[in-house]
SEMIBA-176471 format. One line per field, with one value per residue (C-alpha): x, y, z. Coordinates in Angstrom, 3 decimals, decimal comma. Layout:
px = c(X; ...)
py = c(Y; ...)
pz = c(Z; ...)
This chain:
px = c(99,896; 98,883; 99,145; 101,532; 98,452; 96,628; 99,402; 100,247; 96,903; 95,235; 92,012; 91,382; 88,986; 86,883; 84,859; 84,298; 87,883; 89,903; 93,330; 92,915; 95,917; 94,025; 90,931; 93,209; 94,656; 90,851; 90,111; 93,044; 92,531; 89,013; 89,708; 91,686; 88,549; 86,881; 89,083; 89,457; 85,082; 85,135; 88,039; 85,552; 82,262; 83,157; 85,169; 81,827; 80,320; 83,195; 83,665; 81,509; 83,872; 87,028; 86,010; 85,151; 88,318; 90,571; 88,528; 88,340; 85,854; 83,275; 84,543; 87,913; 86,122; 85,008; 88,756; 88,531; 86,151; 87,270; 90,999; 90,378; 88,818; 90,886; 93,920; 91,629; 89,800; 92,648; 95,533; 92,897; 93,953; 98,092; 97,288; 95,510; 98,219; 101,366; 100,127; 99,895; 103,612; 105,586; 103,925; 100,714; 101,915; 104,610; 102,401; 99,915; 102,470; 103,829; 100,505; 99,041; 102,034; 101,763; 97,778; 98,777; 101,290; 98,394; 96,366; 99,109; 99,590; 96,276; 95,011; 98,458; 98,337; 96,836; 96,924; 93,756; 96,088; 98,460; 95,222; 93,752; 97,525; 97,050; 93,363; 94,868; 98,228; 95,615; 93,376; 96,388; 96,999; 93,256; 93,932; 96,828; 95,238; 91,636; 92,228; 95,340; 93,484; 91,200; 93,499; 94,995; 91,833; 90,720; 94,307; 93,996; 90,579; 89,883; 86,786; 83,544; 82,167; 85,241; 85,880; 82,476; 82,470; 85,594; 84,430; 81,107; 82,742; 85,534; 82,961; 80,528; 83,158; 84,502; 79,920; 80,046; 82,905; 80,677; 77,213; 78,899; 80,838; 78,563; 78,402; 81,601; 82,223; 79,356; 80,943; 84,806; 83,829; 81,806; 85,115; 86,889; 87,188; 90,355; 90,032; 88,465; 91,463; 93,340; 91,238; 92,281; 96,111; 96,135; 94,183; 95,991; 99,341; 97,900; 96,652; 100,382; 101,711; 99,269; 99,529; 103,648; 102,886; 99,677; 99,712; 102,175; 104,729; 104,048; 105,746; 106,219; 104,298; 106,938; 106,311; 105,719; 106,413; 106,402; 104,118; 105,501; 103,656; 99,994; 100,312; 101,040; 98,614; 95,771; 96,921; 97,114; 93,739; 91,677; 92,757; 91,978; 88,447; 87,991; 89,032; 87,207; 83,859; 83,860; 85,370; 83,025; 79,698; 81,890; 83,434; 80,064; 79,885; 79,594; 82,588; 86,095; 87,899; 85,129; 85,442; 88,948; 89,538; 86,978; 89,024; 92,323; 90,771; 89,284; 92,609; 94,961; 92,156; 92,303; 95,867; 95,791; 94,088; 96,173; 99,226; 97,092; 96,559; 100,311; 102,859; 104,141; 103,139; 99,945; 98,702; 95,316; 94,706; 91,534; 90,833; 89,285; 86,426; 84,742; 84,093; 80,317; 79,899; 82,698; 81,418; 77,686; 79,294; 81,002; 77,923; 75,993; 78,538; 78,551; 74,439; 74,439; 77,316; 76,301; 72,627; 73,771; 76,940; 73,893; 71,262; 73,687; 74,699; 71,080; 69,808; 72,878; 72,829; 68,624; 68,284; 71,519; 71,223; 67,250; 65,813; 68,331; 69,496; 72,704; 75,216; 74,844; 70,917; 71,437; 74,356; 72,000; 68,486; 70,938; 72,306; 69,785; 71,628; 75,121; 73,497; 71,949; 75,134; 76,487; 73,636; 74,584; 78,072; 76,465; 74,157; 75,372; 77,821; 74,780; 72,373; 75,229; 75,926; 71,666; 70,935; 74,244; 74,918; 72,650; 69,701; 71,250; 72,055; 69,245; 66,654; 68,813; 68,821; 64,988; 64,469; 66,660; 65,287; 62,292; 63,851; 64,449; 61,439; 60,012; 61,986; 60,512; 57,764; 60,236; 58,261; 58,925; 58,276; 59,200; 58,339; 61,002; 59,271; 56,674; 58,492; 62,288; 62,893; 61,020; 63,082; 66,629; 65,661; 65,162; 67,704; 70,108; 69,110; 70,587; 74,598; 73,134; 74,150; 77,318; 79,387; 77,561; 78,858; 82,554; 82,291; 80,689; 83,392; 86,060; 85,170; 86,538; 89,313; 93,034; 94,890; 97,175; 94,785; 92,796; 94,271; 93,183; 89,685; 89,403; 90,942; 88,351; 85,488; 87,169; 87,865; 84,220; 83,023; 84,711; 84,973; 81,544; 79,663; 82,405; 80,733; 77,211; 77,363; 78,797; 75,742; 73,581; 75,306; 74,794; 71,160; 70,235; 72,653; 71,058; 67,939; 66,948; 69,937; 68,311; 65,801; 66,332; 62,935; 62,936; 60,107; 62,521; 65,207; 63,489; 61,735; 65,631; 66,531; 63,976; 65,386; 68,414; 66,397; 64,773; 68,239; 69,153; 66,307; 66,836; 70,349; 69,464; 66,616; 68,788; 71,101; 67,920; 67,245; 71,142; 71,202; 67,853; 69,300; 70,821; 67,408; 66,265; 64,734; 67,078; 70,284; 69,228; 70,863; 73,560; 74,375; 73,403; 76,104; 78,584; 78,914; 81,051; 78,452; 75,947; 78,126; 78,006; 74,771)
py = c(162,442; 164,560; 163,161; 164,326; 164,901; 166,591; 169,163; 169,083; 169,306; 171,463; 169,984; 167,176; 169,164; 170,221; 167,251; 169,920; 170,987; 167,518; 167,395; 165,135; 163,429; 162,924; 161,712; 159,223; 157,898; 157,094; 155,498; 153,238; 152,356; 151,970; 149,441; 147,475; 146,770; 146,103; 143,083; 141,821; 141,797; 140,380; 137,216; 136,285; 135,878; 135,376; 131,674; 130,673; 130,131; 128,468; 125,734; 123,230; 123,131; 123,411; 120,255; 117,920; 119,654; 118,843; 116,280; 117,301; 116,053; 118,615; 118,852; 120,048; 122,479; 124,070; 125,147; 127,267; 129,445; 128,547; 128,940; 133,133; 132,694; 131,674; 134,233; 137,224; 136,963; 135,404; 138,257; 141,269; 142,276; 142,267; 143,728; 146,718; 146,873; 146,655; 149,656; 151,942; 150,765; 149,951; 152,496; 152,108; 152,621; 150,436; 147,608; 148,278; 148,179; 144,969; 143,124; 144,163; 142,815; 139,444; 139,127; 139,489; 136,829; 134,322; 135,682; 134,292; 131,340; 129,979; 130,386; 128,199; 125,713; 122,330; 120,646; 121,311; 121,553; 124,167; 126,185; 126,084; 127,565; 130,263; 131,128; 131,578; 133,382; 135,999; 136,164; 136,887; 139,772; 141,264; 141,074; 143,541; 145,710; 146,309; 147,792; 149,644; 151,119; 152,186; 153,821; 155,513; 157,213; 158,269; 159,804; 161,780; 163,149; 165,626; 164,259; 165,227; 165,939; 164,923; 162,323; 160,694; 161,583; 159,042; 156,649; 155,850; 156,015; 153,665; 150,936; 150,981; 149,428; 147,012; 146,262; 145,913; 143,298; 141,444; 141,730; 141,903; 138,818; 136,101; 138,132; 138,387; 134,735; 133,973; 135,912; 134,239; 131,088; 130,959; 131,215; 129,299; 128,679; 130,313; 133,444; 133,715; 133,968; 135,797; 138,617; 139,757; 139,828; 142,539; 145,243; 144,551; 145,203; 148,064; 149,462; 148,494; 151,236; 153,483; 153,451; 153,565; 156,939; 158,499; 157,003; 159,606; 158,551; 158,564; 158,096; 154,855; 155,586; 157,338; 155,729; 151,915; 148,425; 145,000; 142,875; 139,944; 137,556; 139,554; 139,032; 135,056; 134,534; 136,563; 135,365; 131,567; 132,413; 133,769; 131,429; 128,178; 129,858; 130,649; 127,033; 124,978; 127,024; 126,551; 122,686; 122,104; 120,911; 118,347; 117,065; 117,664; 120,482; 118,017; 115,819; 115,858; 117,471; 120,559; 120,887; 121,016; 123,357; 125,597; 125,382; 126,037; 128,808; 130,353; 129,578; 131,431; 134,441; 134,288; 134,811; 137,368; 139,728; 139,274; 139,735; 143,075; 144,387; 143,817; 144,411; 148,008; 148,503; 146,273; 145,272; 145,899; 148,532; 147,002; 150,337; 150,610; 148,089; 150,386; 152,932; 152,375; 153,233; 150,681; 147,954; 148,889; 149,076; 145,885; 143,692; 145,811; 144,524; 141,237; 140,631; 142,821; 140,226; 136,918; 137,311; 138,263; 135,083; 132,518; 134,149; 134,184; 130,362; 129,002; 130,582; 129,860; 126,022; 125,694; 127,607; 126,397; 122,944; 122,188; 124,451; 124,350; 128,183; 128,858; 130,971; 133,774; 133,607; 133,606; 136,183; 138,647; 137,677; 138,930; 141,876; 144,550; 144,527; 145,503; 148,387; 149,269; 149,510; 150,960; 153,952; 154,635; 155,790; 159,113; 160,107; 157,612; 160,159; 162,978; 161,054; 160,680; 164,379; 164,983; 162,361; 160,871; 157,009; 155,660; 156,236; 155,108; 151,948; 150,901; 151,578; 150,200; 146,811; 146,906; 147,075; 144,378; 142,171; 142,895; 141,424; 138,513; 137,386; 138,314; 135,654; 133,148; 132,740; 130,812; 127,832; 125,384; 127,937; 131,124; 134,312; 136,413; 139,936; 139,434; 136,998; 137,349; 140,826; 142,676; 141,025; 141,199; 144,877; 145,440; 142,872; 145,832; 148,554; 146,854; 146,851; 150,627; 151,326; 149,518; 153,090; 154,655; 151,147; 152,005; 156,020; 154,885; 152,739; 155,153; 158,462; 159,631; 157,377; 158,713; 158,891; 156,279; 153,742; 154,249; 151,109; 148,910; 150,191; 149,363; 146,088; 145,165; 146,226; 144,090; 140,992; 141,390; 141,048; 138,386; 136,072; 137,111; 136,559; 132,501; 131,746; 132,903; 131,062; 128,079; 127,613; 128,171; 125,413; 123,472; 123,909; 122,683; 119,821; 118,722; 118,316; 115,274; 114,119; 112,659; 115,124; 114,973; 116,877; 120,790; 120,805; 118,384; 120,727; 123,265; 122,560; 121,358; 124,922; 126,712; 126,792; 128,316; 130,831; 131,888; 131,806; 134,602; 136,463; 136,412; 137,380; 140,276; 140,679; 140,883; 143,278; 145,685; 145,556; 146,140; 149,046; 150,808; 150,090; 153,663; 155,529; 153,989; 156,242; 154,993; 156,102; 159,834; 161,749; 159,491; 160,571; 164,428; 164,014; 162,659; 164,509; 162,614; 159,943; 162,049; 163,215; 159,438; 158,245)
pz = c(99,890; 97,045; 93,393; 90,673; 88,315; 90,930; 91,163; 87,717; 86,067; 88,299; 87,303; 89,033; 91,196; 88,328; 86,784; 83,666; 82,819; 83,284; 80,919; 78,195; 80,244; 83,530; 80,859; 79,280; 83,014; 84,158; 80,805; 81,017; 84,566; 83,718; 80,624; 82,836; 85,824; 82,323; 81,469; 85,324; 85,123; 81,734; 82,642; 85,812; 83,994; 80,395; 81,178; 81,784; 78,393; 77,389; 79,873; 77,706; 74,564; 76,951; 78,594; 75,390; 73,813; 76,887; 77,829; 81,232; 83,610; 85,205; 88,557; 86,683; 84,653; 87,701; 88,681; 85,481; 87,347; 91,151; 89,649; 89,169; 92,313; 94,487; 92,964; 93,518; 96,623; 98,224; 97,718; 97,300; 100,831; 100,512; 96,477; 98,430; 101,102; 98,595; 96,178; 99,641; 100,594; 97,048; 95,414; 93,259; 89,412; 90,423; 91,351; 88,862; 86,125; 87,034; 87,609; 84,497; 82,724; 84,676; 83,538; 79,965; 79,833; 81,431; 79,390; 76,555; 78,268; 78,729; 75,667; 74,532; 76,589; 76,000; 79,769; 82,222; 84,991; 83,169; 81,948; 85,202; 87,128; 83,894; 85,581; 89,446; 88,237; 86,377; 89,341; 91,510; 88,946; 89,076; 92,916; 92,778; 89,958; 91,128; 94,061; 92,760; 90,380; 92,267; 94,630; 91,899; 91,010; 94,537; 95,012; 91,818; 92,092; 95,116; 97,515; 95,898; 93,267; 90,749; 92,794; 92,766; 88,545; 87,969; 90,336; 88,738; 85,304; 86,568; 88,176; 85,813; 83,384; 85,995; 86,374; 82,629; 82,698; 84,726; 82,958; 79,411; 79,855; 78,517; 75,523; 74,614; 75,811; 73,353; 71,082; 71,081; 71,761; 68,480; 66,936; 68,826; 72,736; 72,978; 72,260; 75,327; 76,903; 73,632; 73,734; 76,888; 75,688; 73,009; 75,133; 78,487; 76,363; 75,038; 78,018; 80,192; 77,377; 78,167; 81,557; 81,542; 79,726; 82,235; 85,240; 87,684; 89,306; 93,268; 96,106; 98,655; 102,030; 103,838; 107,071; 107,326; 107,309; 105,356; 107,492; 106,619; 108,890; 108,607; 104,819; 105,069; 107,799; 105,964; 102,502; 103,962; 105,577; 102,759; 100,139; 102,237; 103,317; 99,371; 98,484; 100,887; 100,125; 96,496; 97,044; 99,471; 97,519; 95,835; 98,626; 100,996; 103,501; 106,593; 105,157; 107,721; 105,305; 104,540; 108,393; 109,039; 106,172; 108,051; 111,174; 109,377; 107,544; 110,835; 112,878; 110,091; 110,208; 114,161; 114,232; 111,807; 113,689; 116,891; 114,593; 113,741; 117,034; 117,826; 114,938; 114,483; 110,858; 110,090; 106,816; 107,805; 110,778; 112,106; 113,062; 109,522; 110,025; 112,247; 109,713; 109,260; 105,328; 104,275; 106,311; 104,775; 101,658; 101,952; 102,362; 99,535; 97,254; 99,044; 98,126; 94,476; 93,230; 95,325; 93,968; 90,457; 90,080; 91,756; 89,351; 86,412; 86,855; 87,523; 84,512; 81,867; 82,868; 82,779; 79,301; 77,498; 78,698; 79,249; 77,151; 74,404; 74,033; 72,259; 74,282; 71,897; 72,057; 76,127; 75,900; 73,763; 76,237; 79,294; 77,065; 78,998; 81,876; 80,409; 78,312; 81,436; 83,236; 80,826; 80,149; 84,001; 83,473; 81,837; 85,194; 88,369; 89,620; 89,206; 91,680; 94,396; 94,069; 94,773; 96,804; 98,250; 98,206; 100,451; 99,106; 95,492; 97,099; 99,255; 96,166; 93,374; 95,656; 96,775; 92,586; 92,099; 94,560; 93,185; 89,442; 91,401; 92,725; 89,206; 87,662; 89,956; 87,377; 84,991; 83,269; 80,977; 77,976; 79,136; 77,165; 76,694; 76,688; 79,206; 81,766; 81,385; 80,002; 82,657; 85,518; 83,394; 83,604; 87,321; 88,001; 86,040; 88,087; 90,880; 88,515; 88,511; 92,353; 91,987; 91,608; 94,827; 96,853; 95,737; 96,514; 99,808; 100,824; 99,718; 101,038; 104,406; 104,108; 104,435; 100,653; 102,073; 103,059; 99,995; 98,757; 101,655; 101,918; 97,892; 99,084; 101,982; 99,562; 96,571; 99,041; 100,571; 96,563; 95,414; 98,414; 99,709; 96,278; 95,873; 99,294; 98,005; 95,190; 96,551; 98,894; 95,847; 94,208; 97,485; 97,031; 94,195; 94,201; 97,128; 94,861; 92,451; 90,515; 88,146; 87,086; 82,952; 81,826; 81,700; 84,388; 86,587; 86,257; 87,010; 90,328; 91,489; 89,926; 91,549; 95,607; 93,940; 92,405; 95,735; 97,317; 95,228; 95,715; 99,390; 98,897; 97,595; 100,127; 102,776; 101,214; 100,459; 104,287; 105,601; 103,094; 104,779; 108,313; 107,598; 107,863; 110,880; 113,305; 115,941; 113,578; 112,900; 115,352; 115,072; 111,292; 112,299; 114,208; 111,791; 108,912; 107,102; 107,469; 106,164; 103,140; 102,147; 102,860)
């Protein structure tokens, strides 16, 4: 299926000559990843004056986080699937409506349990727009060159969400805790007009099917995996409930894929999963994001709670690694046009890794420029590959499963970096509970640490597997293997 603004524009080949109409689609697309980054991380600096506020209890603070969670990993899939089959501005449209009105609502409210339904409702509407988005762009922009241009623009802001998060949640909830979820409300509005105006008008797929039953099963399946891993170190991973929910999670999945292999029209053609670079991609995204969440909570708990840091002060120390992210959007789609993705990817992670296991020298009285500013900097490379893992995933695939593959990659993210970080938080609550002294807190903080670091180990090492000896002839072979790395 070709694209209105392909045909219309003319351009969309030509990363030099885009219409300032095409420009102002990406940029509105691209604001919109922006705010879905921003809602996941920035929640996070605010959960202390929520709770005394609200008085709310910390294992219901966690929901504010698990909340978003759970609507986003859970329905990434069917949000993937439903932009291919209603029709992606259509979809996009409505879901970006929907996340400004919980955006509204939650920062209205005055019950936990109403401001926690606000978080899912707007993580089901990130789940929808993310990967529609992203379809959008890789339906608009020709395979290449362009192509790889607005996708390195478009994730680097959806990177920056992520990384620039605590700042902004510093930020708002200096003025007032919530305005971390009114800030959102004004530019989503803004954006739903822009993107009634630039965003073309396409086409439902003109063959297919609602798989009704794929999309309960896999829906059922992925939110009940989601919730039992981040319920689990409350509950205890070994308790009877921890297990069943693993069963029932694994038992909806099961029957997923045998609805897969037999329904006419499937949500997900399985066929997909063997295409090598989205699979790679998947678990590069799985270990940059898993390592970064586990690093991210480990080190805003230890120096805003032992050492005393204000979340500004902690919001500005982690600032390097948004500007870094940010300083990529002007030459990340450059590199994958010399060198291709792979080798983006598998040195961007080695570096971060590396960040990692520099920050394992955290003491007690930690200097900023020569202990935590040198890792915050190599931990930021690793944001720096994050557009090469989405042009990875995306090239080769058909224009009308370009909204699944952003889908799997999107699902791997967020459910793959909830299950990370829930075994982080298994870790170190496994440790002393009563550890009260910064030292204390820090040798129970310290497993988690080297958690991370191996996260992001073993993502280094899956992202090399492509230059083994062993695999050479094979990619000689494939070329459009070789295109992407």
């Amino acid at each position: 299926m070709t694209s209105a603004a392909t045909l219309s524009d003319g351009t969309a080949s030509d990363p030099i000559r885009w219409s300032t109409r095409l420009w102002g689609m990406l940029i509105t697309l691209c604001i919109v990843l922006f705010l879905d980054g921003l809602d996941v991380s920035m929640i996070g600096v605010a959960l202390p004056s929520i709770g005394a506020e609200l008085e709310l209890s910390t294992s219901t603070l966690q929901w504010l986080v698990s909340g978003y969670v759970l609507g986003y990993g859970g329905l990434l899939l069917l949000g993937g699937r439903t932009a291919d089959l209603l029709g992606r501005r259509k979809v996009f449209l409505i879901a970006l409506a929907v996340f400004a009105i919980a955006s509204l609502a939650g920062g209205l409210v005055t019950s936990g349990p109403l401001l926690i339904l606000t978080r899912f409702i707007k993580g089901l509407a990130a789940a929808f727009t993310a990967p529609t988005g992203l379809s959008i762009i890789t339906t608009n922009f020709a395979e290449g060159p362009a192509r790889n241009k607005a996708l390195s623009i478009y994730t680097v802001f959806g990177a920056g969400g992520y990384s620039m998060g605590l700042l902004f949640g510093g930020l708002m909830t200096g003025i007032g805790w919530r305005w971390t979820f009114l800030l959102p409300v004004p530019i989503a509005l803004a954006a739903l007009a822009a993107a009634w105006v630039l965003v073309p008008k396409d086409e439902a797929a003109e063959e297919g099917g609602h798989d009704i039953l794929g999309a309960l099963l896999s829906t059922a399946g992925m939110l009940l995996l989601v919730y039992t891993v981040v319920s689990a170190p409350e509950v205890g991973w070994g308790s009877a409930r921890t297990i069943i929910s693993f069963v029932g999670a694994a038992v909806l999945l099961a029957g997923f894929v045998v609805v897969e292999k037999k329904v006419k029209y499937p949500l997900v053609r399985l066929g997909i999963l063997r295409k090598v670079t989205l699979v790679r991609a998947s678990l590069a995204i799985i270990a940059v994001a898993g390592s970064y969440f586990s690093w991210q909570f480990i080190v805003t708990l230890y120096l805003q709670d032992s050492l005393g840091w204000s979340p500004l002060k902690l919001a500005m120390a982690l600032l390097p690694v948004g500007l870094l992210v940010v300083a990529s959007a002007f030459f990340s789609d450059k590199l994958v046009d010399r060198f291709g993705t792979g080798p983006i990817i598998a040195v961007t992670m080695v570096v971060m890794a590396i960040g990692y296991l520099l920050f394992l020298r955290l003491d007690t009285t930690p200097s900023y420029l020569t202990m935590i500013l040198p890792a915050v900097l190599l931990i930021g490379i690793g944001w720096v590959g994050f557009p090469a893992i989405n042009i990875q995933a995306t090239n080769g695939i058909d224009d009308d499963e370009q909204g699944l593959a952003a889908g799997v990659l999107q699902t791997s993210m967020q459910v793959g970096a909830a299950i990370v970080l829930a075994v982080n938080t298994a870790i170190i609550s496994s440790g002393s509970h009563g550890a009260n002294t910064p030292a204390a807190v820090l040798d129970n903080f310290r497993p988690g640490l080297q958690f991370a670091a191996g996260v992001a180990i073993v993502g280094a090492l899956i992202a090399m597997t492509a230059y083994l000896p062993k695999r050479a002839k094979a990619r000689a072979q494939e070329p459009e293997l070789e295109l992407v790395g």
